[in-house]
N, C-alpha and C positions, 0 to 999 in steps of 0.2 A: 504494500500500500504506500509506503515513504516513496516512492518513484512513481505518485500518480499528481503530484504535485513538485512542478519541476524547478518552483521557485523557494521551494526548501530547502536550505545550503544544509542546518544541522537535521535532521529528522530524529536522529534518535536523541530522546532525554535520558540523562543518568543519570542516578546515585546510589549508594549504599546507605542499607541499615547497621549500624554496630548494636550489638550488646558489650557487656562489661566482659573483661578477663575473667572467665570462670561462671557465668551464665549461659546455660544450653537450652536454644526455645524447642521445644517442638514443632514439627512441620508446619500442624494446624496453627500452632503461634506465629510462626513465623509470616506463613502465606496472608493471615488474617492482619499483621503488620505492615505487610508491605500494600493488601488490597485497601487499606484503608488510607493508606498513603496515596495514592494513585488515584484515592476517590477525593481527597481534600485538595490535591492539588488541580483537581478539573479535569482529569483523564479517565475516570472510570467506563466511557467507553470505546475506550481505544486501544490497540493491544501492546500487550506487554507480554514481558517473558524475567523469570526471576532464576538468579544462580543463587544457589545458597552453599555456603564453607565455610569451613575454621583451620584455613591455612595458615592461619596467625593467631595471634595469641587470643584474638577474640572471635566471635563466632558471627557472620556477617551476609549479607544478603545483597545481591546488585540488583537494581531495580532498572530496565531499561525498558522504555516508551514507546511507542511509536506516537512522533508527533501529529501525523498527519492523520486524521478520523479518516476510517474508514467507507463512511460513505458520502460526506460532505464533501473527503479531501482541504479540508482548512486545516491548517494548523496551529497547535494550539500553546501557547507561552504564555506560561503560568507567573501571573505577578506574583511579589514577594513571596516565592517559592519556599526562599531560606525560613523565615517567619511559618510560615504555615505546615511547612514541616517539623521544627521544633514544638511548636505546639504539639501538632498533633503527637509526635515521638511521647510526649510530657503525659499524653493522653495515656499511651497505650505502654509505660510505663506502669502507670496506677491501675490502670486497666487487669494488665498480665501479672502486675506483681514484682515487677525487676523493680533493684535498684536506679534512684532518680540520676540521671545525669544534668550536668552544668549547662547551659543555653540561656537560648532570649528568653526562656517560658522556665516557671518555675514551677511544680505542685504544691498548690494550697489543700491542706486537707481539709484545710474546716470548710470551705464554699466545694470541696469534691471539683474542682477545675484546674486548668492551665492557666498562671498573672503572668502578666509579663514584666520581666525585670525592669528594672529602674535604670536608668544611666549610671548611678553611683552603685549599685547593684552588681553591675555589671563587671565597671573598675575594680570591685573586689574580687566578683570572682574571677576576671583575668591576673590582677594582681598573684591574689592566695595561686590559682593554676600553675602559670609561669615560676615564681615561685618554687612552690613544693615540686615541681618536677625537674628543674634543674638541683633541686638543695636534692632528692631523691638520685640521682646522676653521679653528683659530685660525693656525694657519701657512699656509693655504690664502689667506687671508682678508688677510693682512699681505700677501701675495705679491700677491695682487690688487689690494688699496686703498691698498698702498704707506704703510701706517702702521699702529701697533700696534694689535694684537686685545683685547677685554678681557681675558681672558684672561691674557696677557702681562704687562697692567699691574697685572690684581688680584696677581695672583704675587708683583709687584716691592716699591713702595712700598708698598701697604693690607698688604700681609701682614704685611711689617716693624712695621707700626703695629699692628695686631692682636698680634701674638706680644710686643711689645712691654707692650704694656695688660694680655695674659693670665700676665704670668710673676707668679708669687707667687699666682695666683688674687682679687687685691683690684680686680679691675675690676666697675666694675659693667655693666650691659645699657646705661643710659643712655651712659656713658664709652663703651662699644663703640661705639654707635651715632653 
C-alpha cells in the first residue's frame, strides 16, 4: 500500500516499546501495548507489523506503520506523536502493572491518570537521570579498574580550581582554560 501514494518520501513510521531490565510482558501484553499505541497515535486503521525481542538487556517491541491508509491512500503524521505516546506508555504502565518510567507524563494514583510534568518537573528528572547514570558508570568503572573515574577526579580538584577562578566573575576563558 506505501507505493500507492507516490508523494510519500517516508511511508513507514517507527518506534519501539521498552520495558524495564528485568520485566517480561506476555505476548497478549505486549501486542495489547503496542495496539493501543497505534490506536492513540491515529493509525489504528492502517497496517502495521510488530517484532518483538530481548536482544538487550530489556525486552522491546518495534512498532512499524504503514503510513499510507489503505484505502484512502492519505497519509497520515501524527502530531505530537512524542506527547501522546508517553502518555499513553504512563497509561499502560498502570494498566499492566510494570514499573512507572521517567517522561513528559507522570502517574497520578489518586485521579487513576497520566499529568503531565511541569517544566521544573522535568529539570529534575533530567537532572537526578543524567546524574545517577553517569555517578552509576563512574563507580562501576572505579570498582573494576581499581582506581578513580574521571568523573571522580573532575569533581575533586579541577572543580575547586574552576569555582575558584569563577568567584567574582574576573576570570577570563584563557585563565579557565
Amino acid at each position: 500500500m506505501a507505493n500507492e501514494n507516490a508523494r510519500v518520501k517516508d511511508p513507514v513510521y517507527h518506534y519501539q516499546l521498552c520495558w524495564q531490565p528485568g520485566e517480561r510482558p506476555t505476548q497478549r501484553q505486549w501486542e495489547s501495548a503496542a495496539k493501543k499505541t497505534i490506536q492513540q497515535l491515529g493509525f489504528d486503521e492502517h497496517q502495521y507489523i510488530l517484532g518483538a525481542h530481548s536482544d538487550t538487556e530489556h525486552f522491546h517491541v518495534h512498532v512499524m506503520v504503514n503510513r499510507v491508509h489503505p484505502e484512502t491512500y492519505r497519509a497520515h503524521y501524527p502530531q505530537f506523536s512524542k506527547r501522546s505516546l508517553d502518555k499513553t506508555l504512563r497509561e499502560i504502565e498502570a494498566e499492566q502493572g510494570w514499573k512507572h518510567s521517567h517522561g513528559l507524563y507522570r502517574w497520578d494514583e489518586r485521579t487513576r491518570q497520566a499529568v503531565r510534568n511541569t517544566p521544573e518537573q522535568m529539570r529534575e528528572l533530567r537532572d537526578y537521570s543524567v546524574e545517577s547514570r553517569a555517578s552509576r558508570r563512574a563507580s562501576k568503572m572505579q570498582e573494576y579498574a581499581d582506581t578513580e573515574s574521571l568523573e571522580v577526579y573532575v569533581k575533586g580538584t579541577p572543580a575547586e580550581h574552576v569555582h575558584n577562578l569563577l568567584q567574582g566573575n574576573k576570570a577570563s576563558w584563557q585563565q579557565l582554560h
